[in-house]
N, CA, C and O atoms as a Tripos MOL2 file, in Angstrom:
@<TRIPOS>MOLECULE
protein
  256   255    64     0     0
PROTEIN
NO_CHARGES

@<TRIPOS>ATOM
      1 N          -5.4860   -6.0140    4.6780 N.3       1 UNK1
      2 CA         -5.8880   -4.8000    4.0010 C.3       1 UNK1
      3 C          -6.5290   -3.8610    5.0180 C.2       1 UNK1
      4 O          -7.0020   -4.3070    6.0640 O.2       1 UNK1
      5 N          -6.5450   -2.5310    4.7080 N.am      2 UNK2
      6 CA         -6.7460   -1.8800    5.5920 C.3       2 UNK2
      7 C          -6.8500   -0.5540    4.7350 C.2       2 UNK2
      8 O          -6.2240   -0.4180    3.6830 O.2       2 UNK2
      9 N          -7.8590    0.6140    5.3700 N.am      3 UNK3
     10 CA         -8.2470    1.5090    4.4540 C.3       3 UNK3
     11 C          -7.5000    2.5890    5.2410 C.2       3 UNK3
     12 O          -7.4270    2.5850    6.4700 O.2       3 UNK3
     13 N          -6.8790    3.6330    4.3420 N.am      4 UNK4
     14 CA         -5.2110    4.6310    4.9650 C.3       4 UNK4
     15 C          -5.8690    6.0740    4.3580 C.2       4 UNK4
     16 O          -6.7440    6.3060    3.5230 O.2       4 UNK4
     17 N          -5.1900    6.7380    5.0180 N.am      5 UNK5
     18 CA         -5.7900    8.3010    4.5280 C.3       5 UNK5
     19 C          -4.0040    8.4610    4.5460 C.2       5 UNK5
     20 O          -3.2150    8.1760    5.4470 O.2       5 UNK5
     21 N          -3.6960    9.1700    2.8430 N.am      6 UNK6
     22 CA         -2.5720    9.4110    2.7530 C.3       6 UNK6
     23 C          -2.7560   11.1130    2.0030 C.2       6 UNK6
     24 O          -3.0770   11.4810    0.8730 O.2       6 UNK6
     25 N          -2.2910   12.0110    3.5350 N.am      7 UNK7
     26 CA         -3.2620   13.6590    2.9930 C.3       7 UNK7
     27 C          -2.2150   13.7690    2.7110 C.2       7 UNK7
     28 O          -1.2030   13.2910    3.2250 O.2       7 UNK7
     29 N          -2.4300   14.8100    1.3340 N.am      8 UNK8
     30 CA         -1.4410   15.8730    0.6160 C.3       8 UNK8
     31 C          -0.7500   14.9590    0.0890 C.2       8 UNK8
     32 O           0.3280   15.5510    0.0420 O.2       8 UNK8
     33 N          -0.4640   13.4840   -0.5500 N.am      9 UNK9
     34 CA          0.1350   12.9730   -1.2140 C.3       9 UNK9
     35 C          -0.6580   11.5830   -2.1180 C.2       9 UNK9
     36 O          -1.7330   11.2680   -1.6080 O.2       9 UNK9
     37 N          -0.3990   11.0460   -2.9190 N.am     10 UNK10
     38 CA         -0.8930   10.2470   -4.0960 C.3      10 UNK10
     39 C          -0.4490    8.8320   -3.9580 C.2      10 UNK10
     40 O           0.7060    8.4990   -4.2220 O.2      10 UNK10
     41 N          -1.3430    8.0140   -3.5520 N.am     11 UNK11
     42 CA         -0.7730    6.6330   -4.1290 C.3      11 UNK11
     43 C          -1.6350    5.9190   -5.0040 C.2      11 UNK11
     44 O          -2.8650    5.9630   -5.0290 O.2      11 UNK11
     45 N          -0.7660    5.1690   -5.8130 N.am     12 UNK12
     46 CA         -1.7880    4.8860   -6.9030 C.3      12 UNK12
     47 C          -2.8790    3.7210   -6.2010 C.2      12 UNK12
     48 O          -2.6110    3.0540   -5.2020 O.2      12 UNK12
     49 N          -4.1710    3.6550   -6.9830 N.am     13 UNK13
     50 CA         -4.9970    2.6410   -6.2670 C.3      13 UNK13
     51 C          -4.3000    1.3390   -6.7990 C.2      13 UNK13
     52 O          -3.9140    1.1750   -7.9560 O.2      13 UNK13
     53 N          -4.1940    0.3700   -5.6890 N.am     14 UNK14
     54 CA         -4.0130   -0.7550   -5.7000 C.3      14 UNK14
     55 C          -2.5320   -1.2150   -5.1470 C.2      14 UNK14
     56 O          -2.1670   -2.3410   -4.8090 O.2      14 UNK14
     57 N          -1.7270    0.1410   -5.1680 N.am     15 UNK15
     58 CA         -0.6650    0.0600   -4.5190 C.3      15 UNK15
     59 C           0.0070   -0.8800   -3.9720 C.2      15 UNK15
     60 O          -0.8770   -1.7350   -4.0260 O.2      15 UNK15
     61 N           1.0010   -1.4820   -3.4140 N.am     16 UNK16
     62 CA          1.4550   -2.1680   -2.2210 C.3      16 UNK16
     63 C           2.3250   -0.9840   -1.2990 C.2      16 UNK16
     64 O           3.1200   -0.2830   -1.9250 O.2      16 UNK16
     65 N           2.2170   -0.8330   -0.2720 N.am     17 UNK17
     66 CA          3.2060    0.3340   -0.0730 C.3      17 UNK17
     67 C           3.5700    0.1710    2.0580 C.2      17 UNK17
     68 O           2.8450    0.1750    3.0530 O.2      17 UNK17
     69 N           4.8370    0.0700    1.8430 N.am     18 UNK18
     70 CA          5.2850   -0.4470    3.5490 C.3      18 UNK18
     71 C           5.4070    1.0740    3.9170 C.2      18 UNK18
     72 O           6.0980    1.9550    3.4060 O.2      18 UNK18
     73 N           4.3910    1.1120    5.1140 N.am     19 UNK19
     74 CA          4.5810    2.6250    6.2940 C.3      19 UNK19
     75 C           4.3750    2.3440    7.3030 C.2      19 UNK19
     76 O           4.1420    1.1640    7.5670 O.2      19 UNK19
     77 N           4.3820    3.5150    8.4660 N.am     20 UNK20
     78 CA          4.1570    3.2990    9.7830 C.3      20 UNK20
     79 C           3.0830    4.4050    9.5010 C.2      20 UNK20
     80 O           2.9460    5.0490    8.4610 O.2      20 UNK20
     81 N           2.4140    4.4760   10.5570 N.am     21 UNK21
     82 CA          1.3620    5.1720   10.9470 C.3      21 UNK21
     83 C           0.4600    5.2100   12.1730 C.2      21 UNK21
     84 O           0.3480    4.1940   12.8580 O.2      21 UNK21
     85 N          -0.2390    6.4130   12.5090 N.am     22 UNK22
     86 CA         -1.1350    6.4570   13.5400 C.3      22 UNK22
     87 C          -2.8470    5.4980   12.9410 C.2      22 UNK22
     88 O          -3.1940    5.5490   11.7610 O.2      22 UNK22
     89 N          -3.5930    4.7920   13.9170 N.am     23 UNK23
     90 CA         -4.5910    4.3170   13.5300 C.3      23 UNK23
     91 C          -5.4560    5.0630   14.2730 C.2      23 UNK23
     92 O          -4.9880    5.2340   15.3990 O.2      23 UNK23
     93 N          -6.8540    5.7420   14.0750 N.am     24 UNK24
     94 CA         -7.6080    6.4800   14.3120 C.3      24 UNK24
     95 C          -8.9000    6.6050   13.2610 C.2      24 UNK24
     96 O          -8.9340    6.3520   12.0570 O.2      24 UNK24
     97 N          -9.8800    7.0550   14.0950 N.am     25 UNK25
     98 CA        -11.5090    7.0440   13.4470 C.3      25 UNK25
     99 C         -11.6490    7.7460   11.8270 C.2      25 UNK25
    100 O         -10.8080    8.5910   11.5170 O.2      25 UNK25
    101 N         -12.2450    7.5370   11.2760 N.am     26 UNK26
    102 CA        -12.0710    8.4190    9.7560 C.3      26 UNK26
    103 C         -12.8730    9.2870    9.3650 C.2      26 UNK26
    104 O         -13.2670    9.2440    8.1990 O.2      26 UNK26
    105 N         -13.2020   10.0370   10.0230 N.am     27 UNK27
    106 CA        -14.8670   10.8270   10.0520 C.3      27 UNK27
    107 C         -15.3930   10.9330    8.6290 C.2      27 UNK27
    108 O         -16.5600   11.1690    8.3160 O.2      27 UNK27
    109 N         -14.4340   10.7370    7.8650 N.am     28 UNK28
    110 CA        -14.4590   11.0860    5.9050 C.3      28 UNK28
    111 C         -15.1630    9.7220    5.7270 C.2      28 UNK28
    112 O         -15.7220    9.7120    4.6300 O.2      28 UNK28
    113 N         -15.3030    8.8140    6.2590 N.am     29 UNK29
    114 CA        -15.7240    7.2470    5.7480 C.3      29 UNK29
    115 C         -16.4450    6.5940    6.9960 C.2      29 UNK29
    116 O         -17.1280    5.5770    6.8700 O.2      29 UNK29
    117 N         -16.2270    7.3360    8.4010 N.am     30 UNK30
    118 CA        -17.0520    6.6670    9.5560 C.3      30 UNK30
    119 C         -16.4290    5.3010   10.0170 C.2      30 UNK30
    120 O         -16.9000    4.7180   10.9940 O.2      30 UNK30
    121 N         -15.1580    4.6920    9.1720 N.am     31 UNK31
    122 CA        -14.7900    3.7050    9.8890 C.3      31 UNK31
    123 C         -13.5680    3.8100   11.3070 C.2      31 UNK31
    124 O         -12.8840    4.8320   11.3760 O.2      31 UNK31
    125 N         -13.3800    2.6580   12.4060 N.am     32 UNK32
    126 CA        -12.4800    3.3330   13.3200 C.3      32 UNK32
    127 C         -11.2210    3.0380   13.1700 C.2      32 UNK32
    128 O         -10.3950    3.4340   13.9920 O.2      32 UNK32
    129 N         -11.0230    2.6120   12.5530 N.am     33 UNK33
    130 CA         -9.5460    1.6980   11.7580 C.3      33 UNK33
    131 C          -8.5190    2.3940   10.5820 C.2      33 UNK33
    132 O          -7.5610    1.9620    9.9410 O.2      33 UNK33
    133 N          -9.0890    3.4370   10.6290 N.am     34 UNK34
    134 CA         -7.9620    4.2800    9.6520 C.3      34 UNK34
    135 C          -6.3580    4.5430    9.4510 C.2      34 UNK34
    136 O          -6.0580    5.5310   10.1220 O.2      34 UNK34
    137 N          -5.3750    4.0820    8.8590 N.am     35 UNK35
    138 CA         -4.3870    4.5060    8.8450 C.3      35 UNK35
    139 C          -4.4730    5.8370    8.5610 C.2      35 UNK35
    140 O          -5.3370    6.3990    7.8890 O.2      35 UNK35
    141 N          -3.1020    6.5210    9.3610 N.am     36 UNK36
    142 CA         -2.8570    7.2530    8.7490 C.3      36 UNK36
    143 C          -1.2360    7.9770    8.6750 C.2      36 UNK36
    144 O          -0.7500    8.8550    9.3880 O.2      36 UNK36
    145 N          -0.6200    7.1880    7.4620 N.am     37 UNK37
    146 CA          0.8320    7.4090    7.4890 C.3      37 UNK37
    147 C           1.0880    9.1460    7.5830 C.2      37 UNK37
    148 O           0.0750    9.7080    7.9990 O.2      37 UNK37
    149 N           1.9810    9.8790    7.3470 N.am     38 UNK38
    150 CA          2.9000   11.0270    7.1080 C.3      38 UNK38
    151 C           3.7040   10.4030    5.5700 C.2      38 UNK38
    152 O           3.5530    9.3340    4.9790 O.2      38 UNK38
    153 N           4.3390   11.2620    5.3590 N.am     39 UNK39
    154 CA          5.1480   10.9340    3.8180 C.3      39 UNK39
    155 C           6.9230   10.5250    4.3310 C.2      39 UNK39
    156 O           7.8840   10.0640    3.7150 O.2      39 UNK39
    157 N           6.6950   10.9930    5.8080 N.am     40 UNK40
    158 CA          8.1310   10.6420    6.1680 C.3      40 UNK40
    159 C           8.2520    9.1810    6.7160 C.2      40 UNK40
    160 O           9.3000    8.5900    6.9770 O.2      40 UNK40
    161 N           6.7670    8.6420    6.8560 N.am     41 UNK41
    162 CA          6.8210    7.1490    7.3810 C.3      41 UNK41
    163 C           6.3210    6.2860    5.8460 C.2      41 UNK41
    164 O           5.6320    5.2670    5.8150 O.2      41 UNK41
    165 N           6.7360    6.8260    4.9740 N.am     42 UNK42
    166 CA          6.5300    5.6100    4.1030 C.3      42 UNK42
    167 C           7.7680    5.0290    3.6260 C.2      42 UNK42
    168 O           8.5250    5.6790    2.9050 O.2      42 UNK42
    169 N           8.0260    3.7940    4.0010 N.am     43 UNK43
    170 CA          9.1010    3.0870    3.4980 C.3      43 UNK43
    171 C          10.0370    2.9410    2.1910 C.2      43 UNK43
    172 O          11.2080    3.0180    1.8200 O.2      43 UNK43
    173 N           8.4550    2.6270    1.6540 N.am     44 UNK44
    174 CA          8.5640    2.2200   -0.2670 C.3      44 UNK44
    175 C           7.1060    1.9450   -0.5900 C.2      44 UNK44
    176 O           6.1360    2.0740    0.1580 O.2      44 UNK44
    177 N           7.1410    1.6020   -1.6630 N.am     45 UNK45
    178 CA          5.8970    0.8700   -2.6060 C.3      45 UNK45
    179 C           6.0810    0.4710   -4.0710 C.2      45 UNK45
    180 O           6.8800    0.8900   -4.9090 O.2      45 UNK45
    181 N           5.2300   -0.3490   -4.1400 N.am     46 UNK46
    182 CA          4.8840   -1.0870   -5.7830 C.3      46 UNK46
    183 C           3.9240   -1.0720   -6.6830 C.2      46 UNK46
    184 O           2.8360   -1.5500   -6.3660 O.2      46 UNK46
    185 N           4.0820   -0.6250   -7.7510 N.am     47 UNK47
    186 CA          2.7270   -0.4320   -8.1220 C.3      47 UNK47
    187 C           2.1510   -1.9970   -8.1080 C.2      47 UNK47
    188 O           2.7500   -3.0620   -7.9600 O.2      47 UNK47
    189 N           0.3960   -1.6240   -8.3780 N.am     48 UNK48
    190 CA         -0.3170   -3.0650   -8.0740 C.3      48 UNK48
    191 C          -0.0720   -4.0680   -9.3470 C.2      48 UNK48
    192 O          -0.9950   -4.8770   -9.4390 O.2      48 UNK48
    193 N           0.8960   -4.2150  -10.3110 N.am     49 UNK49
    194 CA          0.9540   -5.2900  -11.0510 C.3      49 UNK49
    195 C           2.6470   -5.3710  -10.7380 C.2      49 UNK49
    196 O           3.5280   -5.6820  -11.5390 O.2      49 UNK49
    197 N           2.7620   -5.0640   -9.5960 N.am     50 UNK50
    198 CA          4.2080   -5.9260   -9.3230 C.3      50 UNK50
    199 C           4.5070   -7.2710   -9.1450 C.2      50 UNK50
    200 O           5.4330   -7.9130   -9.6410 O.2      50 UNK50
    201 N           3.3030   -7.7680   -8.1030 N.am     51 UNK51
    202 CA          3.2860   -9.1830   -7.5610 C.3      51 UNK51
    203 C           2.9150  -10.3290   -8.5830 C.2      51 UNK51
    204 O           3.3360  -11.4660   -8.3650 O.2      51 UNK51
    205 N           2.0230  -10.0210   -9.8600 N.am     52 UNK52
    206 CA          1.7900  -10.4680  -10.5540 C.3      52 UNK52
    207 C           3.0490  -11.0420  -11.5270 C.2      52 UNK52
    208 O           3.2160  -12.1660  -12.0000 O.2      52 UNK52
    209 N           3.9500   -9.6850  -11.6440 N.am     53 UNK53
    210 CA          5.0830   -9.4800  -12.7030 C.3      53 UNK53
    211 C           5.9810  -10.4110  -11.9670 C.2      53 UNK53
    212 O           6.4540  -11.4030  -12.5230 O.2      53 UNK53
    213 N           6.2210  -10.1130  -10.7440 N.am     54 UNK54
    214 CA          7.3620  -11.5260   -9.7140 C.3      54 UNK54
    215 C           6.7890  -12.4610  -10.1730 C.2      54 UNK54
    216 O           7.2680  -12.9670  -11.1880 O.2      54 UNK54
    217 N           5.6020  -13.0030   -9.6090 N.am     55 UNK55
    218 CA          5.3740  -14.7170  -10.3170 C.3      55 UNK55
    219 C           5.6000  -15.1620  -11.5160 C.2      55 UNK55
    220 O           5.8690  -16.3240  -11.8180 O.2      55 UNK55
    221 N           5.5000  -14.2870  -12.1890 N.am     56 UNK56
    222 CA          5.8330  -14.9930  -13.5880 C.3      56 UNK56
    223 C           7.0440  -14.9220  -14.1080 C.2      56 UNK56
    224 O           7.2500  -15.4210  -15.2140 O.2      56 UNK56
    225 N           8.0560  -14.2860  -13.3970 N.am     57 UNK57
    226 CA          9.4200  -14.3920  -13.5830 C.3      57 UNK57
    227 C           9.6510  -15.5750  -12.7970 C.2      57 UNK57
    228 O          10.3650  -16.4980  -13.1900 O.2      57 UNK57
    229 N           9.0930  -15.5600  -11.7610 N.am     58 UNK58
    230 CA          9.8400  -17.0840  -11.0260 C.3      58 UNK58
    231 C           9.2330  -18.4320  -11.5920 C.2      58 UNK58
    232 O           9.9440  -19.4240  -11.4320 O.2      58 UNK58
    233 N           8.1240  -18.5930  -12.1740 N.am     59 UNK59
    234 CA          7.7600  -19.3750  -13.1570 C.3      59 UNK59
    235 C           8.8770  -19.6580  -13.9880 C.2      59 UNK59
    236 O           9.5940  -20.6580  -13.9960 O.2      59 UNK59
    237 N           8.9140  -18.7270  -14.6190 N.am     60 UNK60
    238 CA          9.9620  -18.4680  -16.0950 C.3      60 UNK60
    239 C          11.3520  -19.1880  -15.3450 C.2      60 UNK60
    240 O          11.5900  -20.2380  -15.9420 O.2      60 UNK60
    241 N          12.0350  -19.0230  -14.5710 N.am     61 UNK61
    242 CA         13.2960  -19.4770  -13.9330 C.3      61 UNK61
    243 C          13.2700  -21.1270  -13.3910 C.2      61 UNK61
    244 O          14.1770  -21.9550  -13.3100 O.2      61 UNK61
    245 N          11.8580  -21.1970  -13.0760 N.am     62 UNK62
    246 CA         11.5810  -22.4250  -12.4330 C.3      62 UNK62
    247 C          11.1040  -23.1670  -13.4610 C.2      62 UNK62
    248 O          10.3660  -24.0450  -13.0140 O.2      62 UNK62
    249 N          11.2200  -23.2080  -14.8880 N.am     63 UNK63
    250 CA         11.0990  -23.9200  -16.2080 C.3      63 UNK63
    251 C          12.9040  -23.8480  -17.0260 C.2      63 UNK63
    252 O          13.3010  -24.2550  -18.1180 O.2      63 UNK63
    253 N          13.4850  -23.2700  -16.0940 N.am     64 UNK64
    254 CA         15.0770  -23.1610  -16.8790 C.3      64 UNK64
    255 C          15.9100  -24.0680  -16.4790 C.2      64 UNK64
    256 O          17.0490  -24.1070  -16.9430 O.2      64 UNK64
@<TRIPOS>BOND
     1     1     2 1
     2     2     3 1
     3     3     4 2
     4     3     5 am
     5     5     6 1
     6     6     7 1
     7     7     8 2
     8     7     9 am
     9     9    10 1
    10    10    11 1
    11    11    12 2
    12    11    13 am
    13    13    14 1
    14    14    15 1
    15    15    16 2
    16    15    17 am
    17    17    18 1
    18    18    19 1
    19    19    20 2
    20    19    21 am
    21    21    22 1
    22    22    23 1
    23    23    24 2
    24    23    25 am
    25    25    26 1
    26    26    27 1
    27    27    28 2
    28    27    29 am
    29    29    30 1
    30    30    31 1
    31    31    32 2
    32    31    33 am
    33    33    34 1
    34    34    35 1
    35    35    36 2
    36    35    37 am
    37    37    38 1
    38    38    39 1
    39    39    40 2
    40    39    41 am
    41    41    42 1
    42    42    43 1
    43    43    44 2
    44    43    45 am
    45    45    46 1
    46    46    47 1
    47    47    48 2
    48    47    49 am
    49    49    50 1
    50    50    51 1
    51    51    52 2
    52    51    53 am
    53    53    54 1
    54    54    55 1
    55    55    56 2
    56    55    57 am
    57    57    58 1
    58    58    59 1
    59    59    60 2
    60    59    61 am
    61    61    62 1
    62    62    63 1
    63    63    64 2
    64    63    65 am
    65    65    66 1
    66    66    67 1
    67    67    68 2
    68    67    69 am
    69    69    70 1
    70    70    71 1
    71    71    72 2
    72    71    73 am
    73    73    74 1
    74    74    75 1
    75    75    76 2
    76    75    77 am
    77    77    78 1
    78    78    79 1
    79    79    80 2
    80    79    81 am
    81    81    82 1
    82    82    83 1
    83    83    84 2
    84    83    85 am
    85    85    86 1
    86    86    87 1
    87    87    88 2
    88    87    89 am
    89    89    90 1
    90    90    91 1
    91    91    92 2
    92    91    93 am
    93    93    94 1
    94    94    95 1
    95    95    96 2
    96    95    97 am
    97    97    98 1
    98    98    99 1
    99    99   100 2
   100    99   101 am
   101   101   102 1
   102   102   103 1
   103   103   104 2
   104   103   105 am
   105   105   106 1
   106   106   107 1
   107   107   108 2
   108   107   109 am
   109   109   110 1
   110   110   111 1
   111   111   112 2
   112   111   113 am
   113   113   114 1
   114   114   115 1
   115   115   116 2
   116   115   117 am
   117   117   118 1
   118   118   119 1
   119   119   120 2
   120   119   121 am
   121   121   122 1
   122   122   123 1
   123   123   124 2
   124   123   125 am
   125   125   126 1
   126   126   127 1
   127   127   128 2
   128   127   129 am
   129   129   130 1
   130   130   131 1
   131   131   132 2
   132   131   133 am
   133   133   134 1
   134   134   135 1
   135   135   136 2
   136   135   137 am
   137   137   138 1
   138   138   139 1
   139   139   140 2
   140   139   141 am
   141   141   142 1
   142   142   143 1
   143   143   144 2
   144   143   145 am
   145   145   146 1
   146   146   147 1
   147   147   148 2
   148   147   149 am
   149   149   150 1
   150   150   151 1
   151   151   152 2
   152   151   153 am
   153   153   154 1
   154   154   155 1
   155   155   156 2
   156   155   157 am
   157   157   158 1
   158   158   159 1
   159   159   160 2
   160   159   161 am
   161   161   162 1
   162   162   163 1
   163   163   164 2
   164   163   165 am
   165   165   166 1
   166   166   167 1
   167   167   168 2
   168   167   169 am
   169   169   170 1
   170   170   171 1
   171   171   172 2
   172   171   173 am
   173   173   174 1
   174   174   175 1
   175   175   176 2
   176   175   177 am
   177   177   178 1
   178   178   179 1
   179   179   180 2
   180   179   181 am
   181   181   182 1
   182   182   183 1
   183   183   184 2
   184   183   185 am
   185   185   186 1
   186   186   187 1
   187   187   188 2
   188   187   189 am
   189   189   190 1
   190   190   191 1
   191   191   192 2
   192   191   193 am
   193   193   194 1
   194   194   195 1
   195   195   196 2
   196   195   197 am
   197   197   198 1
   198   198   199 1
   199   199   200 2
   200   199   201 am
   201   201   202 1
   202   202   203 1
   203   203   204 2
   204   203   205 am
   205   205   206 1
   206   206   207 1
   207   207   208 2
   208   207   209 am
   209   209   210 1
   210   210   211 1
   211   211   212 2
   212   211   213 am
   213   213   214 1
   214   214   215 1
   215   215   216 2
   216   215   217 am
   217   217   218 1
   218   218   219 1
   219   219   220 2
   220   219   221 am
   221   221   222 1
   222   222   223 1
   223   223   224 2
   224   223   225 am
   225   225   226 1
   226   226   227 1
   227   227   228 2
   228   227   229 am
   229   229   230 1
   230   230   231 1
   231   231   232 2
   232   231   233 am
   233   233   234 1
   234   234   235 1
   235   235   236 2
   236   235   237 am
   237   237   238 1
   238   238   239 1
   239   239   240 2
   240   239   241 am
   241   241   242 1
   242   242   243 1
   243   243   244 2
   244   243   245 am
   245   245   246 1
   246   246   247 1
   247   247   248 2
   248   247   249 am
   249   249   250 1
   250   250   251 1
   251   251   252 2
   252   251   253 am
   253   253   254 1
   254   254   255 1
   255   255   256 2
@<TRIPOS>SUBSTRUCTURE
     1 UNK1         2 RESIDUE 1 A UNK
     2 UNK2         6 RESIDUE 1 A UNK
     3 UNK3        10 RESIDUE 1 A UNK
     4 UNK4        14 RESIDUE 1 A UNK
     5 UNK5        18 RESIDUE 1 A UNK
     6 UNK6        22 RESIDUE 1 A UNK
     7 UNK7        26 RESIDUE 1 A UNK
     8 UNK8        30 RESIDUE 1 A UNK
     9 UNK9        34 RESIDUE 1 A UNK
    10 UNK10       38 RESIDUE 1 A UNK
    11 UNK11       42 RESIDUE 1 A UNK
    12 UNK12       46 RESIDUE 1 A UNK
    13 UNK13       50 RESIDUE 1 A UNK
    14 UNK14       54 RESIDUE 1 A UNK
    15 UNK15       58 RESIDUE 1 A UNK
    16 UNK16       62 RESIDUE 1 A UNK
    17 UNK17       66 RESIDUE 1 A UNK
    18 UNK18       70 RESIDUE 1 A UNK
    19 UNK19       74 RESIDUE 1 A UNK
    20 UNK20       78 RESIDUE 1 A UNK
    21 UNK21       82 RESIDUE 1 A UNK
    22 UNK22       86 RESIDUE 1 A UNK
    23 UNK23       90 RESIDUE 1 A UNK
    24 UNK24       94 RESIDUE 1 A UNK
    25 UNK25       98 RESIDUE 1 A UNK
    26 UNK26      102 RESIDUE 1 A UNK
    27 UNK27      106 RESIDUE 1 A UNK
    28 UNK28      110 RESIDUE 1 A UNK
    29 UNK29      114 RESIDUE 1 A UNK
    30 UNK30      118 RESIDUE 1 A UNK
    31 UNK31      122 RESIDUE 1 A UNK
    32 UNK32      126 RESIDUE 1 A UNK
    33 UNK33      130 RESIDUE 1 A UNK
    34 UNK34      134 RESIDUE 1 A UNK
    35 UNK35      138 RESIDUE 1 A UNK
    36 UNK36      142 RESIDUE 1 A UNK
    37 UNK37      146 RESIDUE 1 A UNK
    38 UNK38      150 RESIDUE 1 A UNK
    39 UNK39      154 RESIDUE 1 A UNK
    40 UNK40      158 RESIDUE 1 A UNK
    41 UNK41      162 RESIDUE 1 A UNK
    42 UNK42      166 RESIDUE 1 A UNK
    43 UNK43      170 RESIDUE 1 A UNK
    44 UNK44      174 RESIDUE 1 A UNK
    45 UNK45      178 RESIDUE 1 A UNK
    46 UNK46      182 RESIDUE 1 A UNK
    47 UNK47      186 RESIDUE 1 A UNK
    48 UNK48      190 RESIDUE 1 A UNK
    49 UNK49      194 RESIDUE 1 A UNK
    50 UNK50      198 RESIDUE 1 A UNK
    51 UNK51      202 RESIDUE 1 A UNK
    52 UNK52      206 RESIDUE 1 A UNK
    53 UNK53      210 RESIDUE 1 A UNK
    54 UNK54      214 RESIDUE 1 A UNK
    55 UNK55      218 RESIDUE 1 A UNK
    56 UNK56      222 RESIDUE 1 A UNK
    57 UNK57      226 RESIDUE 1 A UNK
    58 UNK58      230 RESIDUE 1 A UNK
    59 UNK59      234 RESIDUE 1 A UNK
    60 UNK60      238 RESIDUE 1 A UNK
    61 UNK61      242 RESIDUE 1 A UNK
    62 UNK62      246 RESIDUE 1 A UNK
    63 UNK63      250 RESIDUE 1 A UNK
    64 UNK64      254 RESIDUE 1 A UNK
């Protein structure tokens, strides 16, 4: 985990979301570890009850 500054665009909290990005200081929060993607380096994402929703389908398959 890692705390991302994603300016001029929205991700929902809790997200999962694959990007590239520059890492740099966060003067907004003081930490030095900041992501910080562009909208052209984001891959994809999931909202945060995706991983939950997979396990219990593979449960469900792995009882069939």
């Amino acid at each position: 985990m890692q705390d991302a500054w994603f300016n001029g665009w929205h991700v929902p909290p809790g997200a999962f979301v694959l990007v590239m990005g520059n890492v740099g200081w966060g003067p907004h929060n003081g930490i030095r570890n900041v992501l910080y993607p562009e909208p052209w380096q984001m891959h994809g994402w999931v909202p945060a009850s995706v991983p939950e929703a997979w396990r219990r389908q593979q449960e469900k398959l792995a009882q069939q």
